[in-house]
C-alpha positions as CSV (number, residue, x, y, z in Angstrom):
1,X,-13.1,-68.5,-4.6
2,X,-11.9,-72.0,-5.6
3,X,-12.9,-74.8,-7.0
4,X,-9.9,-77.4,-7.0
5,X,-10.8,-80.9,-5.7
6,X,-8.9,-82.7,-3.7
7,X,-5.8,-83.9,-3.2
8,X,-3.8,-84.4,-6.5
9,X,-1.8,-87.9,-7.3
10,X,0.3,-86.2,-9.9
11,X,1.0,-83.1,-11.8
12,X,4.0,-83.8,-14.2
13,X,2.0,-83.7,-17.3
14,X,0.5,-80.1,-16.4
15,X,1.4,-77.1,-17.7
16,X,1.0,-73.8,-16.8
17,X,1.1,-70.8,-19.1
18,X,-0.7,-67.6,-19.5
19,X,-3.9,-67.6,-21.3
20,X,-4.2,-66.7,-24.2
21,X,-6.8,-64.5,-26.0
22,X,-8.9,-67.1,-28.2
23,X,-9.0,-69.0,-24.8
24,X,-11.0,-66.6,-23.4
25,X,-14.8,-68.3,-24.6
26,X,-13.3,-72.0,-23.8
27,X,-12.0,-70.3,-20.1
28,X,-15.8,-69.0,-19.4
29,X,-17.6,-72.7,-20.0
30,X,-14.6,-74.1,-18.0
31,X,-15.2,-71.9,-14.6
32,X,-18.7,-72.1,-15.5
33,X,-18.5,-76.4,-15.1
34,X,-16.3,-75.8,-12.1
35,X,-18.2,-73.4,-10.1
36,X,-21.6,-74.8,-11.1
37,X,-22.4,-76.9,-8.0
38,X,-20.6,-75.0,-5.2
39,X,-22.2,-73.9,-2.4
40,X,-22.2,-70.0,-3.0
41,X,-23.8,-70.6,-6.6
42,X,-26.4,-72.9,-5.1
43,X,-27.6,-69.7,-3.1
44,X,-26.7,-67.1,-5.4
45,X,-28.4,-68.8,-8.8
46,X,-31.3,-71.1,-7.4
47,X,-32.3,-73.6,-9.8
48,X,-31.0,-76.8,-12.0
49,X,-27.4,-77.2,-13.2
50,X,-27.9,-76.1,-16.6
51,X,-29.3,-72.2,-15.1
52,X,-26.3,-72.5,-12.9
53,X,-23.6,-73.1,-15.5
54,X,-25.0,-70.9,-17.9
55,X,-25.2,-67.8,-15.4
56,X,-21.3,-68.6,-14.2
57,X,-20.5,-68.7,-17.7
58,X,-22.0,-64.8,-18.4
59,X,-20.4,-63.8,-15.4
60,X,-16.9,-65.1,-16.6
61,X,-17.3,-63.6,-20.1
62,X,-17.9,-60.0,-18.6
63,X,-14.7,-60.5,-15.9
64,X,-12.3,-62.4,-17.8
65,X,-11.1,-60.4,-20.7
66,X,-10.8,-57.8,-17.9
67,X,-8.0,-59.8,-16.2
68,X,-6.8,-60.8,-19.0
69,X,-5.6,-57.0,-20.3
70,X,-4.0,-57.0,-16.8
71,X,-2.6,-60.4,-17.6
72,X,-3.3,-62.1,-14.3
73,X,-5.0,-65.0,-15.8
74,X,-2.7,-68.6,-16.0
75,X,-4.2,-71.4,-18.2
76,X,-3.2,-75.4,-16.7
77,X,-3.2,-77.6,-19.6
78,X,-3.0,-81.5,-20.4
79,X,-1.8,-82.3,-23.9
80,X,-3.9,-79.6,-26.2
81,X,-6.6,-79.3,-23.3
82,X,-7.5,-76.3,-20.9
83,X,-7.3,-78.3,-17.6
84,X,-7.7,-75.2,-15.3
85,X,-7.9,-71.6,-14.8
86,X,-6.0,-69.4,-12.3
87,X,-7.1,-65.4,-11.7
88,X,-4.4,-64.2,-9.2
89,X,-4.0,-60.8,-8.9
90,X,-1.0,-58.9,-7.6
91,X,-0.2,-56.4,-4.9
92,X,0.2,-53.7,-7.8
93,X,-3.1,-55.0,-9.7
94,X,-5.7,-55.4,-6.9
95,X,-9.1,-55.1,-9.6
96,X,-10.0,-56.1,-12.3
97,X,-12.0,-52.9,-13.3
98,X,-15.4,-52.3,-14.9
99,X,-17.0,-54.3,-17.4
100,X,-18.2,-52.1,-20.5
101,X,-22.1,-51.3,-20.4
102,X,-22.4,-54.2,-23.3
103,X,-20.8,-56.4,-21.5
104,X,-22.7,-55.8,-18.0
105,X,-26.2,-55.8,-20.5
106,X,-25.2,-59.0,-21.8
107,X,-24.7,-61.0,-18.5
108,X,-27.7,-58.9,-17.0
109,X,-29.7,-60.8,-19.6
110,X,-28.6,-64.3,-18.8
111,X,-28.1,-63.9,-15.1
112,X,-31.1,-61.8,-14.1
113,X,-31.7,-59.5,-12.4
114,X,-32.0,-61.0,-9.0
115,X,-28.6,-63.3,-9.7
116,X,-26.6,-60.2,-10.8
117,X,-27.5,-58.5,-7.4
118,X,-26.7,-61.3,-5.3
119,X,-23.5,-61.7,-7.2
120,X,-22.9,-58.0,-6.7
121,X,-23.8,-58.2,-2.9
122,X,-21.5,-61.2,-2.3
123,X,-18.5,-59.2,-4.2
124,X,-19.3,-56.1,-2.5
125,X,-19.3,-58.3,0.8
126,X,-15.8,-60.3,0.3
127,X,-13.6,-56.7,-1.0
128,X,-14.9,-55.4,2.5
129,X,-12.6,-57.8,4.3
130,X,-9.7,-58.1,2.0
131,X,-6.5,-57.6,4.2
132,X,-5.3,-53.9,4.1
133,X,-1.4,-55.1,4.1
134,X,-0.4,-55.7,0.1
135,X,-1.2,-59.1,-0.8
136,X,-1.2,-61.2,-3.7
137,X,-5.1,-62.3,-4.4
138,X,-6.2,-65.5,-5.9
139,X,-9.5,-64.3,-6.8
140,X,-10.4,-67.7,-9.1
141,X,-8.9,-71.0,-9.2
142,X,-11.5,-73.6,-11.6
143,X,-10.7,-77.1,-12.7
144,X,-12.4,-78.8,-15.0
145,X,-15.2,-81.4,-13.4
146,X,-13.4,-84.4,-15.0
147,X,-10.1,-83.4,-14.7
148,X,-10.2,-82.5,-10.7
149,X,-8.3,-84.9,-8.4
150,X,-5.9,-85.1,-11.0
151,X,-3.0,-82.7,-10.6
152,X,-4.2,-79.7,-11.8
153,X,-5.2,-77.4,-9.1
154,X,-2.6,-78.4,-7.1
155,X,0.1,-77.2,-9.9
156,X,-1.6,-74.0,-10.6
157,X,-1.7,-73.2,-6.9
158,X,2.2,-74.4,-6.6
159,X,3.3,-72.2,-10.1
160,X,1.3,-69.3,-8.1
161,X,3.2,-69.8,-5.0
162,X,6.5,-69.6,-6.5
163,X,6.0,-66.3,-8.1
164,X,4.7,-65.0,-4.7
165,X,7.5,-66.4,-2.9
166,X,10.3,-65.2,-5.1
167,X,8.3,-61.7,-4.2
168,X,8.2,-62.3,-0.5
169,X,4.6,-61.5,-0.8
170,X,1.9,-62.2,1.3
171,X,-1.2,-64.5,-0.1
172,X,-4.5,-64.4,1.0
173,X,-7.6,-66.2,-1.0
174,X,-11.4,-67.2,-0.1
175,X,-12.8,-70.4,-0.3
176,X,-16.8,-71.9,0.1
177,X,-15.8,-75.2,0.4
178,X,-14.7,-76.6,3.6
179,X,-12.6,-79.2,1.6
180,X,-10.7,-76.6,-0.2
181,X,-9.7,-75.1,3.1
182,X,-8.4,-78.0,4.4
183,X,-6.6,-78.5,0.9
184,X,-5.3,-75.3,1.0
185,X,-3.8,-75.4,4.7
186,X,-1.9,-78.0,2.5
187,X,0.0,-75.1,0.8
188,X,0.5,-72.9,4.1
189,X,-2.5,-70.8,4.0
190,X,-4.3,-70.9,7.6
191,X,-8.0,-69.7,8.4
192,X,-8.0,-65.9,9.4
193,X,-11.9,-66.0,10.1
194,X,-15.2,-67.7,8.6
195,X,-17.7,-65.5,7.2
196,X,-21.1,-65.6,5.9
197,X,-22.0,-64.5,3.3
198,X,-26.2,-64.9,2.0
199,X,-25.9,-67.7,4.6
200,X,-23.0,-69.5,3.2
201,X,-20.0,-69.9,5.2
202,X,-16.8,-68.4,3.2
203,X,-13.5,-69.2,4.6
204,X,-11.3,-66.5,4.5
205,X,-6.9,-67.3,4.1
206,X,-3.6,-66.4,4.7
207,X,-0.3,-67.6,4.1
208,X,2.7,-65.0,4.9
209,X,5.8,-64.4,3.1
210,X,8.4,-66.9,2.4
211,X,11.7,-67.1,1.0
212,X,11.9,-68.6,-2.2
């Protein structure tokens, strides 16, 4: 899912590069900020911002160093600031695999039991209706609250493109946010279907190949 604001004025100071491994903590409280007041964590972790945030975050730190062995994670950044997060995954790379038992004990504690399950339904709920033809996945595109509006999702989702292009791959993400799906028809993708998902409507996207 996404959480990219909306349209950008101007991008030429981004830039995009992979993350690294000591971002990995900074990356978590990023998504964490970005995803807090979407409509999908509104359902899936009732309560204030701050029980939001802090369950996105222990969700992040048990996925994230995940994708980042499978290095599918790209880091937007202004000056010496993370700016953004981007979690694409490629035809060949299609999970991000297991989290250790640690690391699923950890975010159990902080999420919850109820949260994790919801989580885990909603997952479990959005791989069920992944296309079957090889795609390239953008599983999580985060800007940071302040920073949104500003360039940055709009240059992670371009530098994504271009690798997907020069593949004449097909691109398919999902989206909460009726916004983002306008934003992203912006870029090519177009609606396949809506679904809901614990009562939230997920838009579900396609864009197909291109030349490069």
């Amino acid at each position: 899912m996404s959480a990219s604001g909306s349209p950008p004025r101007d991008a030429a100071a981004i830039a995009i590069s992979p993350l690294r491994r000591d971002e990995l903590n900074r990356a978590a409280s990023l998504l964490g900020r970005a995803f807090r007041d979407n409509a999908m964590n509104r359902v899936v972790a009732p309560g204030g911002e701050l029980r939001r945030e802090r369950s996105n975050v222990a969700g992040m730190r048990a996925v994230l160093p995940l994708a980042h062995a499978r290095g599918v994670i790209s880091a937007a950044r202004s000056g010496d600031s993370l700016a953004g997060v981007r979690i694409a995954l490629t035809p060949g790379v299609q999970t991000f695999g297991r989290p250790s038992w640690l690391a699923l004990i950890r975010m159990l504690l902080v999420q919850g039991p109820g949260v994790a399950a919801r989580w885990s339904a909603v997952a479990e709920a959005l791989q069920l209706h992944r296309p079957l033809a090889p795609h390239a996945y953008l599983a999580t595109l985060g800007v940071e609250p302040e920073l949104q509006r500003s360039g940055v999702g709009r240059a992670l989702v371009a530098d994504w493109l271009r690798a997907v292009d020069a593949l004449r791959q097909r691109a398919y993400l999902e989206t909460d946010s009726t916004n983002n799906a306008s934003w992203y028809e912006r870029f090519g993708f177009a609606v396949r279907t809506e679904l809901s998902v614990l009562g939230v409507t997920v838009y579900l996207m396609e864009r197909g190949p291109r030349d490069a």
